[in-house]
Biopython code that builds the backbone (N, CA, C, O; Angstrom):
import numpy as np
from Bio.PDB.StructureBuilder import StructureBuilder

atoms = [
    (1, "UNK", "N", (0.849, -1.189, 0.000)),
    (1, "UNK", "CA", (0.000, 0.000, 0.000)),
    (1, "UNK", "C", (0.884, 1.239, 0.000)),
    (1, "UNK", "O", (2.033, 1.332, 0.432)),
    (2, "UNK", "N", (0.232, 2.042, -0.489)),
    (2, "UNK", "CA", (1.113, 3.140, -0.728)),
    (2, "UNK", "C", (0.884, 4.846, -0.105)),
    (2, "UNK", "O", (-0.165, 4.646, 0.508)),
    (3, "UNK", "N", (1.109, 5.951, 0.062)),
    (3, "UNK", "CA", (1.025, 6.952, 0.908)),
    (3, "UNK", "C", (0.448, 7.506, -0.097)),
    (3, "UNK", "O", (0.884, 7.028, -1.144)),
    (4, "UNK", "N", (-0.903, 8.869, -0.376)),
    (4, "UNK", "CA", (-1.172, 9.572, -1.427)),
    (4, "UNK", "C", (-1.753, 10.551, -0.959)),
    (4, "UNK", "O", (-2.479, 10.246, -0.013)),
    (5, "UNK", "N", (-1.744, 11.826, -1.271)),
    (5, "UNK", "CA", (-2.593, 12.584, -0.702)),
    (5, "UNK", "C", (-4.272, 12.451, -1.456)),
    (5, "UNK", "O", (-4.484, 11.763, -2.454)),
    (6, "UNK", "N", (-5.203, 13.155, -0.826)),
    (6, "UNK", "CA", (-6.537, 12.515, -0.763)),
    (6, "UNK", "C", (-7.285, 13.580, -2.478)),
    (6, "UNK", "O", (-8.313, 13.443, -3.142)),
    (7, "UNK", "N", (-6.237, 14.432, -2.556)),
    (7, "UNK", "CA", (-6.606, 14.875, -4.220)),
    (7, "UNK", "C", (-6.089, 14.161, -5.243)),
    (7, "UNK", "O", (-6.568, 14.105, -6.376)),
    (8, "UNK", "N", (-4.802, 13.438, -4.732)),
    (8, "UNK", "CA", (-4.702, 12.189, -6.110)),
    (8, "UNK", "C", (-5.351, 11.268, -6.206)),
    (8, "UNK", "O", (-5.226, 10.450, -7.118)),
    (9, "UNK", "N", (-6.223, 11.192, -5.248)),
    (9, "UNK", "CA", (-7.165, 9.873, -5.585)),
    (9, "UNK", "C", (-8.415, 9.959, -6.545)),
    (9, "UNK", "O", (-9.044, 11.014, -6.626)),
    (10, "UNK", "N", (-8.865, 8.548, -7.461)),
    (10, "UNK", "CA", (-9.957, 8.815, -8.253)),
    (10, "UNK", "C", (-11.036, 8.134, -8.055)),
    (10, "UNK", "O", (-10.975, 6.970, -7.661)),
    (11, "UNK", "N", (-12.272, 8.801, -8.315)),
    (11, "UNK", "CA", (-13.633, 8.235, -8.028)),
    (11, "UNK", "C", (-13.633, 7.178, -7.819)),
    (11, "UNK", "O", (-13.182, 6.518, -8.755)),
    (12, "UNK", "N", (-14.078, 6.376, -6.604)),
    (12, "UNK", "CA", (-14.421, 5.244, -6.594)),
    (12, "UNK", "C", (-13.271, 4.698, -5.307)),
    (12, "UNK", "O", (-13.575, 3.817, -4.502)),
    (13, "UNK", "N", (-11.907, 5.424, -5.313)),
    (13, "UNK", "CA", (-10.341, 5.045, -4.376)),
    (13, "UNK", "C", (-11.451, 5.245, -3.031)),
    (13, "UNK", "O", (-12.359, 6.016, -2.723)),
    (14, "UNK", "N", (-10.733, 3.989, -2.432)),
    (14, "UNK", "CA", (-10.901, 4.269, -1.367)),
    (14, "UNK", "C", (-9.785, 3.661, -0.079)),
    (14, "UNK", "O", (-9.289, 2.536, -0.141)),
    (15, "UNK", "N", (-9.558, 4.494, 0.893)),
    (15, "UNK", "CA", (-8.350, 3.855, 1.557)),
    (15, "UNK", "C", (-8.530, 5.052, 3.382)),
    (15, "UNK", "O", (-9.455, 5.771, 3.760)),
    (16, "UNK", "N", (-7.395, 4.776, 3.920)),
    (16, "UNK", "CA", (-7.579, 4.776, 5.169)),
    (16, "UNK", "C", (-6.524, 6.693, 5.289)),
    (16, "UNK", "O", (-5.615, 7.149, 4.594)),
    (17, "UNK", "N", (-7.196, 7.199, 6.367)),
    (17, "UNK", "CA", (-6.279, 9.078, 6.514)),
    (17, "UNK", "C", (-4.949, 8.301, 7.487)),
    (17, "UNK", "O", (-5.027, 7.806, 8.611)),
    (18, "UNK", "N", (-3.916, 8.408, 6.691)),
    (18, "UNK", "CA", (-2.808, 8.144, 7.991)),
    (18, "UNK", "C", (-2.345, 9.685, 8.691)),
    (18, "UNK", "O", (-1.846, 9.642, 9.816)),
    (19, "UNK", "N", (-2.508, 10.980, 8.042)),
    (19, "UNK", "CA", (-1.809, 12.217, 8.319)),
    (19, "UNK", "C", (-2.429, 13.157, 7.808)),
    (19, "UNK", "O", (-2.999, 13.151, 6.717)),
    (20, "UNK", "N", (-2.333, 14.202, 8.734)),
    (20, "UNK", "CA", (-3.017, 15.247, 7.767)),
    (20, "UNK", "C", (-2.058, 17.012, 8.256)),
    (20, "UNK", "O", (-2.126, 17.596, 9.337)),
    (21, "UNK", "N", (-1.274, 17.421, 7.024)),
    (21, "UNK", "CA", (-0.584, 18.163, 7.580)),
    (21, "UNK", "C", (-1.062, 19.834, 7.219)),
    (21, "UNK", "O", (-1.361, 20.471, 6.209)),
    (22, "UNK", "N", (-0.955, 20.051, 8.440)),
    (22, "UNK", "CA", (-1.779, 21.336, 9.134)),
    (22, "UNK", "C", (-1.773, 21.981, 10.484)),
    (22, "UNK", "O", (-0.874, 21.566, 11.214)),
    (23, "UNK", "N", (-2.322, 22.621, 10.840)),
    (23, "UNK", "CA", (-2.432, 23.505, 11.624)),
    (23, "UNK", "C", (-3.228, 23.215, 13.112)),
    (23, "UNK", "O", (-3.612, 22.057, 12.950)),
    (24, "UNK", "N", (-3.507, 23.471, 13.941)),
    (24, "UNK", "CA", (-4.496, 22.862, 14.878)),
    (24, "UNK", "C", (-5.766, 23.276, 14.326)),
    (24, "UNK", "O", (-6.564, 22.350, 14.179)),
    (25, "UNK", "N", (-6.260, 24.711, 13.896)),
    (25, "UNK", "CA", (-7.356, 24.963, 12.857)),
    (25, "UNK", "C", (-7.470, 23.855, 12.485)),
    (25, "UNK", "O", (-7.824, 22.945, 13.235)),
    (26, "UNK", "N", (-7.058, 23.628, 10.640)),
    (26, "UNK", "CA", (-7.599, 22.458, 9.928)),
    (26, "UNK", "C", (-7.800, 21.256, 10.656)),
    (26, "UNK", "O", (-8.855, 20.685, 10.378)),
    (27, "UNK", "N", (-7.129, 20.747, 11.456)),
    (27, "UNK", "CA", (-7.224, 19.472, 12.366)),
    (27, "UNK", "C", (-8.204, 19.245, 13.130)),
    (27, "UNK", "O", (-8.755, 18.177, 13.393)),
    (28, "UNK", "N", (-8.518, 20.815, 13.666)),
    (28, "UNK", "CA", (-10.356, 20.961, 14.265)),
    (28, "UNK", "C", (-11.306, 20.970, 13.546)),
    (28, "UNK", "O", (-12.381, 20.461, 13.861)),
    (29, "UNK", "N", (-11.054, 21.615, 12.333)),
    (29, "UNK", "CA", (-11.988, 21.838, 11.410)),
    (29, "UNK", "C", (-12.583, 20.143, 10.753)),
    (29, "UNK", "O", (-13.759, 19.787, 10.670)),
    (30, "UNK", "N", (-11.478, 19.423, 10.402)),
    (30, "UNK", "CA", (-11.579, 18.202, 9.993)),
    (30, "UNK", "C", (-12.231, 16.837, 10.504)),
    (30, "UNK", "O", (-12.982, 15.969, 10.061)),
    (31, "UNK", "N", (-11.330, 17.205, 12.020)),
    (31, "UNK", "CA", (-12.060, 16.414, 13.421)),
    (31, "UNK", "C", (-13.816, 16.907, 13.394)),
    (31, "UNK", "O", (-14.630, 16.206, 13.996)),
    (32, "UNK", "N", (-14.160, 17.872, 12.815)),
    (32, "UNK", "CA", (-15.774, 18.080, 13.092)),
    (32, "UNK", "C", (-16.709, 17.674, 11.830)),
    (32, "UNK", "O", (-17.886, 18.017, 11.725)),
    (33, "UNK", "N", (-15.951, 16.835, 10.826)),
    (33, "UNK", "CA", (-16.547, 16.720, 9.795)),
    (33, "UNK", "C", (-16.069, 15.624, 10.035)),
    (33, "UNK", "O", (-15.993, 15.046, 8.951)),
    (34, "UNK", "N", (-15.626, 14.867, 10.976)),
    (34, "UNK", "CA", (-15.317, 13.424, 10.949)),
    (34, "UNK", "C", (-14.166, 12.524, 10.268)),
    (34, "UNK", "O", (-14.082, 11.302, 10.154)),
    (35, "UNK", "N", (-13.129, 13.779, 9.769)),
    (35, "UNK", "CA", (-12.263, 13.350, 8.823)),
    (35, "UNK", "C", (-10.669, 13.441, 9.756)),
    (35, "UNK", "O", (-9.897, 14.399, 9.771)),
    (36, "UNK", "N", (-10.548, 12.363, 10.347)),
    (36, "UNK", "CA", (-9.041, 12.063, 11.247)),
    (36, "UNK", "C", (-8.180, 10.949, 11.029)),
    (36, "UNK", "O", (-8.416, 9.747, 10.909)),
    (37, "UNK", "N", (-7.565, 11.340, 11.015)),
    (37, "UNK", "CA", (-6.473, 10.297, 11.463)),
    (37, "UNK", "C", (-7.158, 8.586, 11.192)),
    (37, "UNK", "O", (-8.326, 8.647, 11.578)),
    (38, "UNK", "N", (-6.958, 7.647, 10.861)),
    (38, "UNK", "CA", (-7.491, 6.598, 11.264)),
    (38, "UNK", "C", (-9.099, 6.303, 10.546)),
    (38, "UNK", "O", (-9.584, 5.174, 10.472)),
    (39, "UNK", "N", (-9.631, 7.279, 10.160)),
    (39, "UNK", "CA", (-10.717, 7.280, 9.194)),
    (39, "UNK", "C", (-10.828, 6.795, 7.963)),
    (39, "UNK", "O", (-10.149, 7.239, 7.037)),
    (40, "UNK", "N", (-11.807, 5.708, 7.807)),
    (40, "UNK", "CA", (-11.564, 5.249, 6.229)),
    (40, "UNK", "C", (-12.499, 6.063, 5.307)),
    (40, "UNK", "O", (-13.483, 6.565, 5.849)),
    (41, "UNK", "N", (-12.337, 6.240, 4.116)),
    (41, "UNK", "CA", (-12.750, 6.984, 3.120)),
    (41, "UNK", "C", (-13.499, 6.499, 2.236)),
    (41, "UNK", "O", (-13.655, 5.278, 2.196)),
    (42, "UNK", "N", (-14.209, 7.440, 1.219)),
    (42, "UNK", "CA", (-14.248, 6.872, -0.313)),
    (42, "UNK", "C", (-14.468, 7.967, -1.081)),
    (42, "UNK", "O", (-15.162, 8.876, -0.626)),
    (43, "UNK", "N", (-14.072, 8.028, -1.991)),
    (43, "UNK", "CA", (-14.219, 9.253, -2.995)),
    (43, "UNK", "C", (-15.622, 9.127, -3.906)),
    (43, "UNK", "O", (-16.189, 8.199, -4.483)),
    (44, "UNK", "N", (-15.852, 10.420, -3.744)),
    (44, "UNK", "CA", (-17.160, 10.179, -4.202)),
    (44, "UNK", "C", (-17.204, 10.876, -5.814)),
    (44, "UNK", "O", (-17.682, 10.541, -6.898)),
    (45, "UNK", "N", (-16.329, 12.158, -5.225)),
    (45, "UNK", "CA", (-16.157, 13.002, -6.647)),
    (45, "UNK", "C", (-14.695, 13.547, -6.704)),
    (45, "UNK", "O", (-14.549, 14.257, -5.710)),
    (46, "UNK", "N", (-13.525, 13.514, -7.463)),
    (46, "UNK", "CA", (-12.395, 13.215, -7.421)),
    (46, "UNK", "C", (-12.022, 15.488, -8.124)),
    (46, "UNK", "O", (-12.521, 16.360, -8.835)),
    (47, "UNK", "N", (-10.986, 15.258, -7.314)),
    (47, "UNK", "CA", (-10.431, 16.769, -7.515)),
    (47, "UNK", "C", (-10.247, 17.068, -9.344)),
    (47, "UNK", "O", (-10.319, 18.187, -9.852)),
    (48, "UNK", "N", (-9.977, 15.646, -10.180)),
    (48, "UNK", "CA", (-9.970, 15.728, -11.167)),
    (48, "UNK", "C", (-10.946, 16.202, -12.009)),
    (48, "UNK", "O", (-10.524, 16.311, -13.160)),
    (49, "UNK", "N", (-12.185, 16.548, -11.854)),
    (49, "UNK", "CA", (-13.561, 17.078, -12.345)),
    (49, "UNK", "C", (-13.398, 18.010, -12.065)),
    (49, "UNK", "O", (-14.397, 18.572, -12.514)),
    (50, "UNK", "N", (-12.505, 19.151, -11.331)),
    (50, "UNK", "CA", (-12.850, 20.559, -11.349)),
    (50, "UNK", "C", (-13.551, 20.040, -10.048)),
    (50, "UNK", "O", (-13.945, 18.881, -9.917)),
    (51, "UNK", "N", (-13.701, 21.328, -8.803)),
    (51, "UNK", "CA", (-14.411, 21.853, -8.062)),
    (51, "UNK", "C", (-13.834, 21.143, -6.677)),
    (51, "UNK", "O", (-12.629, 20.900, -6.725)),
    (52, "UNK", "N", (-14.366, 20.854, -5.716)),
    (52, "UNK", "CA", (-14.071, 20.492, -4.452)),
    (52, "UNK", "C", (-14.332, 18.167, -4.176)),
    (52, "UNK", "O", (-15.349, 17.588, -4.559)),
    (53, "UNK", "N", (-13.379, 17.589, -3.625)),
    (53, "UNK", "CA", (-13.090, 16.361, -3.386)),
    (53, "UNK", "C", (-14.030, 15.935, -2.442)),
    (53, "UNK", "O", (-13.967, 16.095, -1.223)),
    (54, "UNK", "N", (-15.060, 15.285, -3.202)),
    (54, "UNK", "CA", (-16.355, 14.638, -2.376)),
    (54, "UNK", "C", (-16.095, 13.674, -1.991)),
    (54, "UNK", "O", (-15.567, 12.911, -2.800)),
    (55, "UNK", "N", (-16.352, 13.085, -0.316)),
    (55, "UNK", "CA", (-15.832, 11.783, 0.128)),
    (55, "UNK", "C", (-16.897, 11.263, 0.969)),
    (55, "UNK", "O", (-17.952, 11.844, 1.221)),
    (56, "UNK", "N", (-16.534, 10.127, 1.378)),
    (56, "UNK", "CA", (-17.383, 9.703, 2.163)),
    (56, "UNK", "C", (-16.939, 8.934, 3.287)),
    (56, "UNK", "O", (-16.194, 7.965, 3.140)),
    (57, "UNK", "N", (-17.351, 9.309, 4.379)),
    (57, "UNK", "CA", (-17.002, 9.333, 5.696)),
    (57, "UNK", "C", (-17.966, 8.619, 6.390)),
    (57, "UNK", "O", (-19.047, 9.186, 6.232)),
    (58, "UNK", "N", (-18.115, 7.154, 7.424)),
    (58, "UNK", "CA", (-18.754, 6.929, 7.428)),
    (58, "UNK", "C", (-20.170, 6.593, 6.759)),
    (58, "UNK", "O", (-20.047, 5.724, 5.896)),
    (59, "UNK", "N", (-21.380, 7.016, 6.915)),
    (59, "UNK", "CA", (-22.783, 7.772, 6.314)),
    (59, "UNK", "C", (-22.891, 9.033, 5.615)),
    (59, "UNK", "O", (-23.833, 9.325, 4.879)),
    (60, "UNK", "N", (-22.008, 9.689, 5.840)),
    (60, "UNK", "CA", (-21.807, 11.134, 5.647)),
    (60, "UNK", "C", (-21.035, 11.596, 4.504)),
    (60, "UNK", "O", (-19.818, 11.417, 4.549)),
    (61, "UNK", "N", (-21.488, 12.098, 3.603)),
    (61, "UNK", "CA", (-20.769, 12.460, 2.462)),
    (61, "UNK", "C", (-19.770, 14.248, 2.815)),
    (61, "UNK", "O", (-20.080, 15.051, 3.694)),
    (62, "UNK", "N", (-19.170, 14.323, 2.301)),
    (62, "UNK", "CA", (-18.687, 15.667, 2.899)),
    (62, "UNK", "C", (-17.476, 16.274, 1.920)),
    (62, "UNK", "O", (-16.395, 15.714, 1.739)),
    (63, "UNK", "N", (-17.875, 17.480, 1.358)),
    (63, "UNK", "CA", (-17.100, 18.019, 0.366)),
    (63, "UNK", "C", (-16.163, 18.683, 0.741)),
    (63, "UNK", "O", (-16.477, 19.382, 1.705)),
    (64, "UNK", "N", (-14.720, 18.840, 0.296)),
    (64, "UNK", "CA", (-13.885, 19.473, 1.151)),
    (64, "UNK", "C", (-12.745, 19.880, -0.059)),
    (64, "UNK", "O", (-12.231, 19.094, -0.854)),
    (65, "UNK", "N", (-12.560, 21.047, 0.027)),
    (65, "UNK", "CA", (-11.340, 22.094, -0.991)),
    (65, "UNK", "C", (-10.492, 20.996, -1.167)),
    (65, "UNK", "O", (-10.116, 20.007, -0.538)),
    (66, "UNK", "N", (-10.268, 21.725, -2.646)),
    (66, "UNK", "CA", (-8.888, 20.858, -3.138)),
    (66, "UNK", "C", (-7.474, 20.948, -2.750)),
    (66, "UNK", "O", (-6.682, 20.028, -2.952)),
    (67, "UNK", "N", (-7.062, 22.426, -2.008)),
    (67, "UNK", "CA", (-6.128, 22.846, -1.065)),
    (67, "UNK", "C", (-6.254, 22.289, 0.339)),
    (67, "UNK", "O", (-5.294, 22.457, 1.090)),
    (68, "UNK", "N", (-7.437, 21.578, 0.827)),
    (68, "UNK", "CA", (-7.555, 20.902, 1.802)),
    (68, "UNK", "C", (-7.732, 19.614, 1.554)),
    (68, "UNK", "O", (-8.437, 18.986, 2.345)),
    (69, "UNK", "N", (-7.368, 19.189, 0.850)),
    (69, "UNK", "CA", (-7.323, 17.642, 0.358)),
    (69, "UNK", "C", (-5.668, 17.202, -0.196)),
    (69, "UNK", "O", (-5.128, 16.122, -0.436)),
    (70, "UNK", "N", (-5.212, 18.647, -0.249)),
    (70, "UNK", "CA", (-3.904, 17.620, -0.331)),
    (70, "UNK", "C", (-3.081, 17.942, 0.314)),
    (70, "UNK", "O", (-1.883, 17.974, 0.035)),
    (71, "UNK", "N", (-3.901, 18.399, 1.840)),
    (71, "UNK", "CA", (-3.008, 18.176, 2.922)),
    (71, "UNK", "C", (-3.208, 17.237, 3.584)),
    (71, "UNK", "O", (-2.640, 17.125, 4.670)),
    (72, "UNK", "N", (-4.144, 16.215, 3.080)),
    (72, "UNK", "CA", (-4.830, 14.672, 3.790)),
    (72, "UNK", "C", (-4.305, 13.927, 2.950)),
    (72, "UNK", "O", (-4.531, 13.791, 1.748)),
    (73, "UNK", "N", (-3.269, 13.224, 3.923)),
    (73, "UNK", "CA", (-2.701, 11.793, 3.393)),
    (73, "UNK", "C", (-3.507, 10.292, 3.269)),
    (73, "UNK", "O", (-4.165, 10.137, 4.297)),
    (74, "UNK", "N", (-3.603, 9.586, 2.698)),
    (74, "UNK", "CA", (-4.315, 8.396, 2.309)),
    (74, "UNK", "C", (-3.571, 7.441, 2.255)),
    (74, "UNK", "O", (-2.470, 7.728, 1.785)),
    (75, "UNK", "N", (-3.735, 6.176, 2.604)),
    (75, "UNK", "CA", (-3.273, 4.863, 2.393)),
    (75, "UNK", "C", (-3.901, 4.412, 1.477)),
    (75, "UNK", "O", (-5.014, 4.691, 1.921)),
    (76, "UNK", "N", (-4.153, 3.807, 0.297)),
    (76, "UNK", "CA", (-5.197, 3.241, -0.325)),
    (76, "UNK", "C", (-5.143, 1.778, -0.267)),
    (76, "UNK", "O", (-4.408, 0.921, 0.224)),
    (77, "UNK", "N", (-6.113, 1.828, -0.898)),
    (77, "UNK", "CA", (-5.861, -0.288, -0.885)),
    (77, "UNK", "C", (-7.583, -0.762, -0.272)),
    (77, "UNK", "O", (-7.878, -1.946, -0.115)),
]
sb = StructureBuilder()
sb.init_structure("model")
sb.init_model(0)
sb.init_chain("A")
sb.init_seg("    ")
for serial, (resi, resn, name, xyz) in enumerate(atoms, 1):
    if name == "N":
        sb.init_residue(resn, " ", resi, " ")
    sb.init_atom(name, np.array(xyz, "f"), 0.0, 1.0, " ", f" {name:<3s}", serial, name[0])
structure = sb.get_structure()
């Protein structure tokens, strides 16, 4: 398995957040949308379409900037 940040991934990738490098902000901000450390993923709509990296978290779908997506590291697999 390999390390990626969460904007190189494409529709459909799905894999686990090992890191997310930032600030205590973004880390709060992220922690409240359910997106930490240890969280598994799935891409719903990929940074490659233009606009913001739709994922899915749990039940919860949750759209998040493309400047904030590739400060979220991914394991995939």
């Amino acid at each position: 398995m390999s390390e990626m940040k969460l904007s190189d991934l494409s529709l459909g990738d799905t894999g686990r957040i090992t890191r997310v490098v930032g600030g205590w902000g973004l880390h709060q901000k992220l922690t409240m949308m359910g997106i930490k450390e240890g969280s598994m993923i799935k891409v719903i709509k990929s940074a490659f379409s233009g606009g913001p990296v739709v994922v899915e978290v749990g039940r919860n779908s949750i759209a998040i900037g493309r400047g904030m997506a590739q400060k979220i590291y991914v394991e995939s697999g």
